[in-house]
TORRO-372365 format. One line per 2 residues: their letters; for each residue x negated, y, z of N, C-alpha, C. Coordinates in steps of 0.2 Angstrom, whole numbers. Example, Ala and Ser with C-alpha at 12.3 -4.5 7.8 and 13.67 -1.06 7.14 Angstrom:
# TORRO-372365
as	-66:-28:39:-62:-22:39:-66:-16:39 ~ -64:-11:35:-68:-5:36:-64:0:39;
***
This chain:
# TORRO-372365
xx	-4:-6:0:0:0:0:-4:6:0 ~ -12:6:4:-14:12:5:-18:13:-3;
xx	-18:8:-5:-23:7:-12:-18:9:-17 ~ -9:8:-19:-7:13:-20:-4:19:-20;
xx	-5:20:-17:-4:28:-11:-12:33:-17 ~ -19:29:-12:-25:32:-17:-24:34:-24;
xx	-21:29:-28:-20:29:-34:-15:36:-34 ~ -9:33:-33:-5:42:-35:-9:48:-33;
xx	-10:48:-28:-12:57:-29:-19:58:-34 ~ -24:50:-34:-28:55:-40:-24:55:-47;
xx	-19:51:-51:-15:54:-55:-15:60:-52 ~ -11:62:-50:-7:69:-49:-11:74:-50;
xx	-18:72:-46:-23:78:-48:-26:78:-54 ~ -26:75:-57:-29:74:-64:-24:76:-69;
xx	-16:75:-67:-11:81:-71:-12:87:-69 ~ -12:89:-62:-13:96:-62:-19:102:-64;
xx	-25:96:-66:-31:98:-69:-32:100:-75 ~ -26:94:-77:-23:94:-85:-21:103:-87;
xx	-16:102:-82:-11:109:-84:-16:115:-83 ~ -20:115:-78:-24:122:-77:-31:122:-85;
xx	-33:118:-84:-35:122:-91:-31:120:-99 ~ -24:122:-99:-21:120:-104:-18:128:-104;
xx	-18:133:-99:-15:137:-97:-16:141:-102 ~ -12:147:-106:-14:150:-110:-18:155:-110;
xx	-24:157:-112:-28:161:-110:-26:169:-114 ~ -21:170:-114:-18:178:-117:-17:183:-110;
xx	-14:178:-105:-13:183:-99:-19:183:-95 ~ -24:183:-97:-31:183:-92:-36:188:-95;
xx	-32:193:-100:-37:197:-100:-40:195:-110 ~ -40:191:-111:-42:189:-120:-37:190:-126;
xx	-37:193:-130:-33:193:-133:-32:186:-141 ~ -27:189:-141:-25:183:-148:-32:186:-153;
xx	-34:178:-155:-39:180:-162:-35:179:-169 ~ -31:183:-169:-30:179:-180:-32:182:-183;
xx	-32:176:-188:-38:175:-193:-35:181:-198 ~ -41:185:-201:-39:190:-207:-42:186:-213;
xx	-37:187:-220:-39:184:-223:-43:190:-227 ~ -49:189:-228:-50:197:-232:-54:194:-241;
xx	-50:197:-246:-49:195:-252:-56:199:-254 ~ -61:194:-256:-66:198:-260:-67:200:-267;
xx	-67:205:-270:-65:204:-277:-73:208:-282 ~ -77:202:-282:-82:203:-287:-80:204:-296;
xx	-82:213:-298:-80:216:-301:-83:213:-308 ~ -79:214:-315:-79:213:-320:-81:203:-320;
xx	-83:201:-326:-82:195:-329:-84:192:-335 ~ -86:186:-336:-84:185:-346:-87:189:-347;
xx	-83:192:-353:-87:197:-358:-88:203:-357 ~ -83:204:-351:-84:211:-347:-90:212:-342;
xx	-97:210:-344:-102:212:-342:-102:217:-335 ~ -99:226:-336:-99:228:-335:-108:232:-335;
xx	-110:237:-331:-116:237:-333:-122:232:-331 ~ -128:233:-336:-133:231:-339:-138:234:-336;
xx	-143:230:-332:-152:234:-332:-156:230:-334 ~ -164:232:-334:-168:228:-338:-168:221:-336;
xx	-170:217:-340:-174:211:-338:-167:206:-338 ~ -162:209:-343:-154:205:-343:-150:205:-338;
xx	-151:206:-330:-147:208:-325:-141:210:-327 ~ -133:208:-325:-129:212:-328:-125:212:-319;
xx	-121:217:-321:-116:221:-313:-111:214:-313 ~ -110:210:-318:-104:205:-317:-108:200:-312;
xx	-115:198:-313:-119:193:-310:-120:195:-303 ~ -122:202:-304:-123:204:-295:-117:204:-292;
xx	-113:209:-295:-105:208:-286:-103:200:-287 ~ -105:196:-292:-104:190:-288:-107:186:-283;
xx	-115:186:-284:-120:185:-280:-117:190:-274 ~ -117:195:-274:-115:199:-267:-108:195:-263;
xx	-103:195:-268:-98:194:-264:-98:185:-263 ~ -102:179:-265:-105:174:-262:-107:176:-254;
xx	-112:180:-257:-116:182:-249:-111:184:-242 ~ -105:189:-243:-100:191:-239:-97:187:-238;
xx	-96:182:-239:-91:175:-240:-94:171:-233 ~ -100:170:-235:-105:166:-230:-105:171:-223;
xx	-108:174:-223:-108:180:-217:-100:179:-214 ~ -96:183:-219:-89:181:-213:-85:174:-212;
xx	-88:168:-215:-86:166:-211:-90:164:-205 ~ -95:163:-205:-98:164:-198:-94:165:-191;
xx	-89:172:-194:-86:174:-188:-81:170:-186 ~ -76:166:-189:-72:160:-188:-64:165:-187;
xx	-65:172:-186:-58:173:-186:-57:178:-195 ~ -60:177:-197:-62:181:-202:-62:178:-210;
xx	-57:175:-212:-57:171:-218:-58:176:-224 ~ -64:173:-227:-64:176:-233:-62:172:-239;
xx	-61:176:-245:-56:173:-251:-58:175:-258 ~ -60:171:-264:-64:176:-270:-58:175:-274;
xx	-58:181:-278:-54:185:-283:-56:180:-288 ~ -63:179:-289:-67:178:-295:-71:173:-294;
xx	-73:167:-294:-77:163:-290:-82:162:-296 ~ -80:163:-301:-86:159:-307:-87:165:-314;
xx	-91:164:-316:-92:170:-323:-86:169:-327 ~ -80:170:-325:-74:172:-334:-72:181:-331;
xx	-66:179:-337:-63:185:-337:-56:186:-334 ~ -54:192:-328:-49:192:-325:-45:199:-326;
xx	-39:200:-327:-38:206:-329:-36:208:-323 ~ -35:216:-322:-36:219:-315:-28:218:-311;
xx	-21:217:-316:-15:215:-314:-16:207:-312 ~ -19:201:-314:-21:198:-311:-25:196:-304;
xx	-31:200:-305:-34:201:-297:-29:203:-292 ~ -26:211:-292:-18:214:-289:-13:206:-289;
xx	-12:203:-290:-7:198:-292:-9:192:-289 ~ -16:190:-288:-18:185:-284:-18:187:-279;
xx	-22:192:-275:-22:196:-269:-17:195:-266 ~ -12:197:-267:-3:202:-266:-1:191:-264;
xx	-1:188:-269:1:181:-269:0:177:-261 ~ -9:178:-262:-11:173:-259:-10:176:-251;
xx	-7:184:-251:-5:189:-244:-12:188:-239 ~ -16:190:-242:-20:194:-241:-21:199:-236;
xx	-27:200:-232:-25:204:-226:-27:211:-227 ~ -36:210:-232:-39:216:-235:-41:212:-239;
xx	-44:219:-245:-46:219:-252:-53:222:-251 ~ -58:221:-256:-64:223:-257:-68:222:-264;
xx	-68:227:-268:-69:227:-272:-74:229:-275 ~ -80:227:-277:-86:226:-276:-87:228:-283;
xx	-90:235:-285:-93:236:-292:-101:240:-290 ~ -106:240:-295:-113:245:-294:-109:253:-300;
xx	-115:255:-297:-114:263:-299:-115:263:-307 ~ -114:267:-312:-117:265:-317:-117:275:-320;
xx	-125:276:-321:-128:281:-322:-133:279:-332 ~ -132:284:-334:-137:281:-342:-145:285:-340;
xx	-146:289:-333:-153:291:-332:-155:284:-327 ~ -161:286:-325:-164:282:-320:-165:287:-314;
xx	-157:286:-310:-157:294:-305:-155:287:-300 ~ -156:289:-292:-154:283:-288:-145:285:-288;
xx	-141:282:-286:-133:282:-286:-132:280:-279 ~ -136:278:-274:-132:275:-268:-128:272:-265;
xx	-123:274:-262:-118:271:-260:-110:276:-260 ~ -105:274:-264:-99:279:-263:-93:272:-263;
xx	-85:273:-258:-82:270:-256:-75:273:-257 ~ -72:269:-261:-65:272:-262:-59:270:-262;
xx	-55:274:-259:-48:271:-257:-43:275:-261 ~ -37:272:-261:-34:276:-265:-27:278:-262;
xx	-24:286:-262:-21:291:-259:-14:291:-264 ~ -8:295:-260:-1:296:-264:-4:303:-267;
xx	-9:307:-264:-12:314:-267:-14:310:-273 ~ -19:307:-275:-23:306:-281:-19:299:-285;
xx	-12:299:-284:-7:294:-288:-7:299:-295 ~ -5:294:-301:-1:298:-309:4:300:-309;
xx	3:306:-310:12:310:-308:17:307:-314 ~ 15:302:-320:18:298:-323:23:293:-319;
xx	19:292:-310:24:286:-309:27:288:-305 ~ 35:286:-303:38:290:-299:42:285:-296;
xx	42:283:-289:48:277:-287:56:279:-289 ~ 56:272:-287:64:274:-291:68:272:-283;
xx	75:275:-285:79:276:-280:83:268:-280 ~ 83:265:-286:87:259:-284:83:252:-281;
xx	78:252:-284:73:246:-285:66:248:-281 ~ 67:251:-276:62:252:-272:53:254:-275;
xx	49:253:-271:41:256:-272:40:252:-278 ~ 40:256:-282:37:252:-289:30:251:-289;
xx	28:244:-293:23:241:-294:15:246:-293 ~ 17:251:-296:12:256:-295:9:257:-290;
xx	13:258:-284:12:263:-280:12:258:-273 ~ 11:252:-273:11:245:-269:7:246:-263;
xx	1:252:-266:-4:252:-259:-2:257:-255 ~ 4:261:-258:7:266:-252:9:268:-245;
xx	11:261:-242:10:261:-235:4:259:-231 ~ -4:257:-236:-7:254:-233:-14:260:-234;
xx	-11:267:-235:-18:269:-238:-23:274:-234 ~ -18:276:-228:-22:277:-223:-27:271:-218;
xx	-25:267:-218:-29:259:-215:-34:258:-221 ~ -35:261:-227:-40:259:-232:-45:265:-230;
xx	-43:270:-231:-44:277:-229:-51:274:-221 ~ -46:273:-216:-51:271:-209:-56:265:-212;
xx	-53:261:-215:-61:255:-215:-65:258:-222 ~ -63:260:-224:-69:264:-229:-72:268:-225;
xx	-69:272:-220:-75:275:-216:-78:273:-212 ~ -77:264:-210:-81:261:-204:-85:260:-207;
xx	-84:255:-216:-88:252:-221:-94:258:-222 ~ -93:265:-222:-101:269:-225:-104:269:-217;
xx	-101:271:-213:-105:271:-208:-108:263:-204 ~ -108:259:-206:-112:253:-205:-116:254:-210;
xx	-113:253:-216:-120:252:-222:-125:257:-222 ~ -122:264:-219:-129:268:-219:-134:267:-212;
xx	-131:262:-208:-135:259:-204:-139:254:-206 ~ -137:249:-213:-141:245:-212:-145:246:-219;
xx	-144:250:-222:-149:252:-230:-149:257:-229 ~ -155:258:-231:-160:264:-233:-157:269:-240;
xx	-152:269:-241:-146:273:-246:-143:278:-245 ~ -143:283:-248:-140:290:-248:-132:287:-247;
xx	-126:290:-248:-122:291:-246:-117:295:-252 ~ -114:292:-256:-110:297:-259:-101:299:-256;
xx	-102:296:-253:-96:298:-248:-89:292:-250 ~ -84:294:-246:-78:291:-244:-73:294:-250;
xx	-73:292:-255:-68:296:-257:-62:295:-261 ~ -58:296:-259:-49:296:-263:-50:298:-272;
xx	-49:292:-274:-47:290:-281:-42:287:-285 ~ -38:289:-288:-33:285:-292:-35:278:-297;
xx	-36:273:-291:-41:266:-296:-34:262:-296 ~ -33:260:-302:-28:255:-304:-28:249:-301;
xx	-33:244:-300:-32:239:-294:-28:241:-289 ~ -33:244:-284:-31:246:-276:-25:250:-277;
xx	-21:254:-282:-16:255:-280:-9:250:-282 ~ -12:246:-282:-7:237:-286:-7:233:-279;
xx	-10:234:-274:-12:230:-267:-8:230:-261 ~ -5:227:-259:-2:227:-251:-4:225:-247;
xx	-11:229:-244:-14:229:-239:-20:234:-239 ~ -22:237:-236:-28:241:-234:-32:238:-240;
xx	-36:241:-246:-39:239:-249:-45:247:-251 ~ -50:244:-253:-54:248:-255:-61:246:-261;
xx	-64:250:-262:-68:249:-270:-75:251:-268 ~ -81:246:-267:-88:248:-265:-93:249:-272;
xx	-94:255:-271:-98:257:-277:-106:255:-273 ~ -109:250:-276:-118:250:-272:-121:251:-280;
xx	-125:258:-278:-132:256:-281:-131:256:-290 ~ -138:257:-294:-136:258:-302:-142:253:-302;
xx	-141:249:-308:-146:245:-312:-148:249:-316 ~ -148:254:-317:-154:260:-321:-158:263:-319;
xx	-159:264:-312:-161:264:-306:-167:258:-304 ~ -172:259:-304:-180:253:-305:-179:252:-297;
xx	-178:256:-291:-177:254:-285:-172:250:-283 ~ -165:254:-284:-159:251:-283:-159:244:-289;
xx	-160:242:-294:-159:238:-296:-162:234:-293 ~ -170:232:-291:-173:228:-286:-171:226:-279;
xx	-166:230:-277:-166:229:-270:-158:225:-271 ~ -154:226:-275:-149:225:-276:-151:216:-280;
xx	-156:215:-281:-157:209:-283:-161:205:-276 ~ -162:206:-272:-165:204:-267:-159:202:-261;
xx	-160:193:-260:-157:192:-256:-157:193:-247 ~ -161:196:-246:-159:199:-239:-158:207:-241;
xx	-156:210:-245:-153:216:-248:-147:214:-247 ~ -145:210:-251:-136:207:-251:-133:206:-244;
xx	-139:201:-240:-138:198:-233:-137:206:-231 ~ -139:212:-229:-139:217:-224:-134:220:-227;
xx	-131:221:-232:-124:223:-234:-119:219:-233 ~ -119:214:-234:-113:207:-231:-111:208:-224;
xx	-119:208:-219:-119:210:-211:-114:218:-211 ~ -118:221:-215:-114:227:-213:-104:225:-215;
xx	-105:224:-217:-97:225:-219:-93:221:-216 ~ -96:214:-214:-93:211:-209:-92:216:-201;
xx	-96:220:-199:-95:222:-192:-90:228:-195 ~ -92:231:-200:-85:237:-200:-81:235:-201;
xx	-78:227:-202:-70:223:-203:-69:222:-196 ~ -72:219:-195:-74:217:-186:-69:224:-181;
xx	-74:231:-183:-72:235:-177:-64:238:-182 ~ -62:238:-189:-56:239:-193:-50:237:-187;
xx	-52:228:-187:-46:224:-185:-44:228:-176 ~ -50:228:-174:-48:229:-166:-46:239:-164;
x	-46:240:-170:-41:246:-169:-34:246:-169;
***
């Protein structure tokens, strides 16, 4: 009898050992982690090269080597899904890219193009989001059928706006690049988007330094880091 007596209570204790670490850890000070899926979209394709520097390098090779690199970096972080627009060298029309984004619901956009200059001047770095100030006064919502396709990024452009400005100030922490600023532009992609989206301009392959560095694997890595930590400090706002 006493030898089942000792059995029940070490059961008991071994359920209620169970339940305390089963407890949910949100009222203890930690917050919920959900995952962000953030859509990366390495710019041009196929035949859309887009720009060209010596030695054959093309802007469609790089933002996809870059956006590989981003990919890697955030998942590391495990709440942080990242997602490619473009995984392999074809061609993707920009209603397309807006169209898989907006599909696959997407949390952020990023849009990964280099500078394209015809001197050999550096270009740096400039970030753009897109505003209802710098929309086509061509598109005009309609009163029956709501926010037209056009204008999709409209409730999200102030949120593109804030991580475009976390994205320059990391990156100007982590490369040695001038800065061409944050700025409001009417770009046909990002405004087809539903969700905070924005347009990374790195760098000119006309450019003998920026093309070099922008070919260099731990170049890519210190851009991926950076942009990882400004999605990082985005979402906990």
């Amino acid at each position: 009898m006493r030898n089942n007596a000792w059995h029940f209570v070490v059961v008991l204790l071994a359920i209620v050992a169970v339940d305390l670490f089963c407890i949910p850890t949100e009222g203890l000070g930690q917050t919920d982690a959900k995952v962000l899926k953030v859509m990366i979209d390495p710019g041009h394709g196929g035949n859309d090269t887009g720009s060209k520097g010596s030695g054959g390098v093309s802007e469609k090779d790089l933002t996809l080597a870059l956006a590989k690199k981003i990919v890697q970096v955030l998942e590391v972080t495990e709440t942080l899904r990242p997602e490619l627009v473009r995984t392999d060298d074809y061609a993707i029309g920009l209603d397309e890219r807006a169209g898989l984004a907006n599909n696959r619901q997407g949390d952020l956009l990023i849009s990964l193009h280099l500078g394209n200059t015809f001197v050999p001047v550096p270009v740096g770095l400039s970030i753009y989001y897109w505003s209802p100030t710098t929309a086509s006064p061509t598109v005009k919502p309609s009163p029956t059928k709501g926010r037209p396709w056009d204008q999709e990024q409209a409730p999200y452009w102030e949120k593109s706006r804030m991580l475009a400005s976390l994205m320059q100030e990391e990156l100007l922490w982590a490369i040695p690049w001038a800065s061409g600023g944050v700025l409001s532009e009417d770009i046909y992609l990002l405004r087809r988007v539903r969700m905070p989206a924005v347009l990374l301009e790195l760098g000119s392959l006309n450019h003998p330094e920026e093309a070099t560095d922008l070919q260099k694997p731990e170049f890519q890595e210190a851009v991926a880091k950076a942009l990882t930590q400004a999605i990082i400090k985005f979402r906990s706002l």
